[in-house]
C-alpha positions as CSV (number, residue, x, y, z in Angstrom):
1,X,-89.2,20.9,-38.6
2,X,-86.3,19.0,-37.0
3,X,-83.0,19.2,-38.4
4,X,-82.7,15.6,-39.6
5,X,-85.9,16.0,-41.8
6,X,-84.4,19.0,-43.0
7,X,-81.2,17.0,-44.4
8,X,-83.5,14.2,-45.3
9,X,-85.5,16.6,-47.5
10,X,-82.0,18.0,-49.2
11,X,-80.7,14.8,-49.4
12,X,-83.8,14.0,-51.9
13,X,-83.7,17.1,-53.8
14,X,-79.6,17.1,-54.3
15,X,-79.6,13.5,-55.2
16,X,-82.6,14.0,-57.9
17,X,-80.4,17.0,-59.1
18,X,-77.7,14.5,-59.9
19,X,-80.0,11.7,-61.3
20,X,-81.2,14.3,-63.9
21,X,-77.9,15.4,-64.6
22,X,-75.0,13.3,-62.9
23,X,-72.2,15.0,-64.6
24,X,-72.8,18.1,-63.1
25,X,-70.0,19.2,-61.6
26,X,-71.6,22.2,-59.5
27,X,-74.5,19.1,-58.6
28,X,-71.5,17.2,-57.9
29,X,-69.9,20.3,-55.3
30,X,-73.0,21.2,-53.6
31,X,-73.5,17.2,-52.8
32,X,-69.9,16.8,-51.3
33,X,-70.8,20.5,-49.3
34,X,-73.8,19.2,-48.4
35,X,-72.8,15.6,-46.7
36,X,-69.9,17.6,-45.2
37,X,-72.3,19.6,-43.2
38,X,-74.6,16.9,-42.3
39,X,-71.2,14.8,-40.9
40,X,-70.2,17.7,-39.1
41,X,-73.9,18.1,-37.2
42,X,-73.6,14.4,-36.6
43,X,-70.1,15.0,-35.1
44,X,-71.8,17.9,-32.7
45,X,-74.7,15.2,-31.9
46,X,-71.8,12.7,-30.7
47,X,-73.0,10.8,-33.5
48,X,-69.4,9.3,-34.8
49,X,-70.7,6.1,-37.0
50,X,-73.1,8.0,-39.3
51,X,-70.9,11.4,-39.4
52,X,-68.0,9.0,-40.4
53,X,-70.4,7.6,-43.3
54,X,-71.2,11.1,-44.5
55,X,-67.7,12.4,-44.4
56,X,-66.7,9.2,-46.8
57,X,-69.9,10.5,-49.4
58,X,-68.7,14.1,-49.0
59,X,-64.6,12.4,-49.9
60,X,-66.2,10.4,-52.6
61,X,-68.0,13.8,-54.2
62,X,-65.1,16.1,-53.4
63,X,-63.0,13.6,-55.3
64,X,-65.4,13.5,-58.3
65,X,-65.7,17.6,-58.3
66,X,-61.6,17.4,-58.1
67,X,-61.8,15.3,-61.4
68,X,-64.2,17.8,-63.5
69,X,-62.9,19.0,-66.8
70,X,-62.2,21.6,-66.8
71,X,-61.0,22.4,-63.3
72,X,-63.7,23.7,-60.8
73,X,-61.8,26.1,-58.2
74,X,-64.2,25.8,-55.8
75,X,-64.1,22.0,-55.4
76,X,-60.6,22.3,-54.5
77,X,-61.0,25.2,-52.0
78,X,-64.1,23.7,-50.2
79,X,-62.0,19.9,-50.4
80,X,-59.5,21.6,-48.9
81,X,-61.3,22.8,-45.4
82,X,-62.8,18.8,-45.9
83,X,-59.0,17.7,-45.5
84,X,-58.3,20.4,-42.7
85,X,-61.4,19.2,-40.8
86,X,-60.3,15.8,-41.1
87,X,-56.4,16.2,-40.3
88,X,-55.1,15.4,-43.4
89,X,-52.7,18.6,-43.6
90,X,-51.0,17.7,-46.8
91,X,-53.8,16.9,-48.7
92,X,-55.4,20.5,-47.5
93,X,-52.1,22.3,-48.4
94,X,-52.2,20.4,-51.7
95,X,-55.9,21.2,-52.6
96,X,-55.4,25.0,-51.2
97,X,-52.0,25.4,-53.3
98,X,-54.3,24.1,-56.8
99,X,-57.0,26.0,-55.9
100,X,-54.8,29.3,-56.0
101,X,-52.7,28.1,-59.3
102,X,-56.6,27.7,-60.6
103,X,-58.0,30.7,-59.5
104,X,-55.1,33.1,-60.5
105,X,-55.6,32.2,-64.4
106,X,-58.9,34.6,-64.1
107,X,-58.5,37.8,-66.1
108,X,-58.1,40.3,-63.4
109,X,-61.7,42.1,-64.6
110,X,-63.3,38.6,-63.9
111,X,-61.5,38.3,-60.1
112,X,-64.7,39.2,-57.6
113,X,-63.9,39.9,-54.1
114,X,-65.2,36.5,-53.4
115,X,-62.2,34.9,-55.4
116,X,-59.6,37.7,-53.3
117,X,-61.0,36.9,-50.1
118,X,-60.8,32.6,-51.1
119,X,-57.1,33.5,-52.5
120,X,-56.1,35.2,-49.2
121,X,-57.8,32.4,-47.2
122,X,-56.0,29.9,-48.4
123,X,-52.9,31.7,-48.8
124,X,-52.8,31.9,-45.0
125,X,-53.9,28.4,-44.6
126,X,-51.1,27.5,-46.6
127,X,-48.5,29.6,-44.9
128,X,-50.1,28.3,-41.3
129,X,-49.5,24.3,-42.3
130,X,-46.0,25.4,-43.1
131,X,-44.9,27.6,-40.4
132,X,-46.8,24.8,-38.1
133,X,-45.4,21.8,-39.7
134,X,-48.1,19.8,-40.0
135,X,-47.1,17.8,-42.3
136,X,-44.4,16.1,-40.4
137,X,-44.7,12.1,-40.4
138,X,-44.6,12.2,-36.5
139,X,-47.8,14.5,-36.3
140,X,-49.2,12.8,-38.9
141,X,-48.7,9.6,-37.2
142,X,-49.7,11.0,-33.5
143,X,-53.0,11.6,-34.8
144,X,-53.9,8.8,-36.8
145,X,-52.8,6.2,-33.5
146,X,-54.8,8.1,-31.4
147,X,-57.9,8.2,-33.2
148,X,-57.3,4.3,-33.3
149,X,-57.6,3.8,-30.0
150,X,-53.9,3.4,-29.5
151,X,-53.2,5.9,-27.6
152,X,-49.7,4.8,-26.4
153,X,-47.8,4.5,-30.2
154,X,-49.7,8.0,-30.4
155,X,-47.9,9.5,-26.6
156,X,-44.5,8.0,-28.4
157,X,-44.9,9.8,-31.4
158,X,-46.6,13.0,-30.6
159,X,-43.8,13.8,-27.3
160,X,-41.4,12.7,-30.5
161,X,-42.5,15.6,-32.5
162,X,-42.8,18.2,-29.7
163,X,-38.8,17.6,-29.1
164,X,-38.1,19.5,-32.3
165,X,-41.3,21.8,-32.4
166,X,-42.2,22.8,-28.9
167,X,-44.3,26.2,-30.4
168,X,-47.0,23.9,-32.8
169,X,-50.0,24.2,-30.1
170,X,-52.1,21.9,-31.8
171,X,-49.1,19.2,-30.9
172,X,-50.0,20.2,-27.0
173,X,-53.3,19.5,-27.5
174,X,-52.8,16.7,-29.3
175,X,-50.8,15.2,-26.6
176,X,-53.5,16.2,-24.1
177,X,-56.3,14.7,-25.9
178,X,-54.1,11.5,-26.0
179,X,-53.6,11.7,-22.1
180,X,-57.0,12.0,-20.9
181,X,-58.2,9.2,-23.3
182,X,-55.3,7.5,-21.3
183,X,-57.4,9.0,-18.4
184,X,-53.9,9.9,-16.5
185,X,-54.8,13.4,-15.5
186,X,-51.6,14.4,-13.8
């Protein structure tokens, strides 16, 4: 069977799960998980306008899971790699940071190594926005211009940001990836 049947056919079955019962937060989850990975296979396939529809259903269901009450763990650690995936740094570190003040209100008898190996995980995602500075408005910025199309504002702002972090690699490639849209390969 080809892929795309493959996510047609879970596409049916996860979206009659949530017609039966559309407050169902795990529904809810395994429908953001799932549009997540069907964007990221359109992404590989160079398919940008319908990966870019499925990554706003999988935001739209991560932000529903986010909602649940009470707090679902997993929707925040899973949202989190969403936001990593999509460059939004701040609203990973924010979903990873909830996820851990969530998780660590588990008796320690109820704590699988599952939950130990999440809570490490997003401890070092965490630590690695931070010691990376991600966040900043300048790399923030960079990317958002470039993804635009305007590469130019994005050269400004990116060679901005490397003044004061010349270590953050992903600023290098950044700049790089701005260039050879820019096609000046010297």
């Amino acid at each position: 069977m080809h892929e795309n049947e493959d996510f047609d056919i879970a596409e049916e079955i996860f979206t009659a799960l949530h017609g039966l019962d559309p407050e169902d937060m795990r529904t809810i989850l395994n429908l953001a998980l799932f549009f997540d990975e069907r964007a990221e296979s359109y992404k590989k396939s160079g398919l940008l306008d319908e990966a870019e529809a499925y990554d706003d259903s999988a935001h739209n269901y991560y932000q529903q899971a986010m909602l649940a009450e009470p707090a679902v763990p997993d929707a925040f650690f899973n949202a989190g790699f969403f936001y990593l995936k999509q460059k939004n740094f701040t609203k990973a570190k924010n979903c990873f940071e909830t996820y851990l003040s969530l998780s660590e209100k588990y008796e320690e008898d109820e704590v699988t190594d599952s939950d130990r190996r999440k809570r490490k995980r997003s401890e070092e995602i965490i630590q690695d926005i931070n010691s990376r500075n991600l966040e900043d408005e300048l790399f923030k910025s960079a990317y958002d211009f470039i993804a635009m199309g305007q590469e130019e504002k994005g050269l400004k702002s990116i060679k901005e940001f490397l003044e004061t972090n010349p270590k953050v690699w992903n600023a290098w490639f950044m700049l790089g990836w701005a260039l050879r849209r820019l096609e000046r390969w010297d």
